[in-house]
N, C-alpha and C positions, 0 to 999 in steps of 0.2 A: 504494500500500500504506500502513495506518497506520501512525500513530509509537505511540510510548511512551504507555502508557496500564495502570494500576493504583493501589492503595493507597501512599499515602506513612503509614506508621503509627511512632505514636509511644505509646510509653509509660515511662510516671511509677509512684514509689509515693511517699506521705507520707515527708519528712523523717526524724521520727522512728522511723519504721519500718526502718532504716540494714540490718538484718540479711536483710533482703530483696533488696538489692543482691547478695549471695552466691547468689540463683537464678537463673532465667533463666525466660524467658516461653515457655507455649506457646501460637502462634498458628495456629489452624486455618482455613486458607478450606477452602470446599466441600468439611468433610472432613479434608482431608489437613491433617495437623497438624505442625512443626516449631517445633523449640528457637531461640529468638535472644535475644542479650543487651538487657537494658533499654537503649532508646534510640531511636532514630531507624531507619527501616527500608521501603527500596521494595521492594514485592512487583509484580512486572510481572502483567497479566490481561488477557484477552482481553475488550472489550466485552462488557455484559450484567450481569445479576444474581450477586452473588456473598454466602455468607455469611462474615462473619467473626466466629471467637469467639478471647476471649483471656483467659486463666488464667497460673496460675505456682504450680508445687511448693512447700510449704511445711507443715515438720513432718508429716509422714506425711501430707497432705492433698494431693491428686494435682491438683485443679483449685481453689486457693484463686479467689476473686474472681471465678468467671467469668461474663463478661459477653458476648453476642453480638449482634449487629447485620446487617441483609441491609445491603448497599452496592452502590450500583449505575454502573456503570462505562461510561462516554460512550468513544467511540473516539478518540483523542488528547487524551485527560484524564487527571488526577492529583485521584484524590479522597483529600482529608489528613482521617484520622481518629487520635482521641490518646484512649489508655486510660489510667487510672490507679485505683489498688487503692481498696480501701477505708480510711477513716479510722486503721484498727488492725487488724495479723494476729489480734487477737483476735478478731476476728468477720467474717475471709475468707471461714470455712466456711459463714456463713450469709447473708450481703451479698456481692447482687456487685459487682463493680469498675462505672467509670462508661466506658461506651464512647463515644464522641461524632463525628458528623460535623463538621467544621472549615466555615464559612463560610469562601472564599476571593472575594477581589478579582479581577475577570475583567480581564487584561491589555487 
């Protein structure tokens, strides 16, 4: 039977943007969407195609920065992808955040 295999995800916002820190991110795979605080975060997944998008609430704007990405999930793998917002909430609404797959070193 496989092991452990899904998104290790991380997300950042600008420094300056500190009032950002007071929301929390919503991450959707395939879909289903939940709440988690800015930071570091393993979503477990069954091999295969998955999409991921990621936004965050901010001033009445339901999906600031949102960016999405298909990620594709090898069977006892960890694919590390890292979000971060845009430059300024000032212009969440219309930029979206950078979504990125991570280059990792293969043991």
């Amino acid at each position: 039977m496989g092991g452990d295999q899904g998104i290790a995800l991380r997300t950042r916002f600008f420094v300056l943007d500190w009032t950002v820190n007071f929301t929390r991110t919503t991450v959707t795979v395939d879909g289903r969407p939940r709440e988690l605080p800015w930071g570091e975060h393993f979503i477990p997944l069954e091999p295969g195609r998955h999409e991921l998008q990621v936004s965050y609430r901010y001033l009445g704007l339901p999906h600031a920065g949102k960016a999405s990405i298909p990620v594709d999930v090898a069977a006892d793998r960890v694919v590390h992808v890292s979000y971060r917002t845009p430059i300024s909430v000032l212009v969440a609404a219309f930029v979206p955040g950078k979504l990125t797959i991570e280059p990792r070193a293969e043991a």
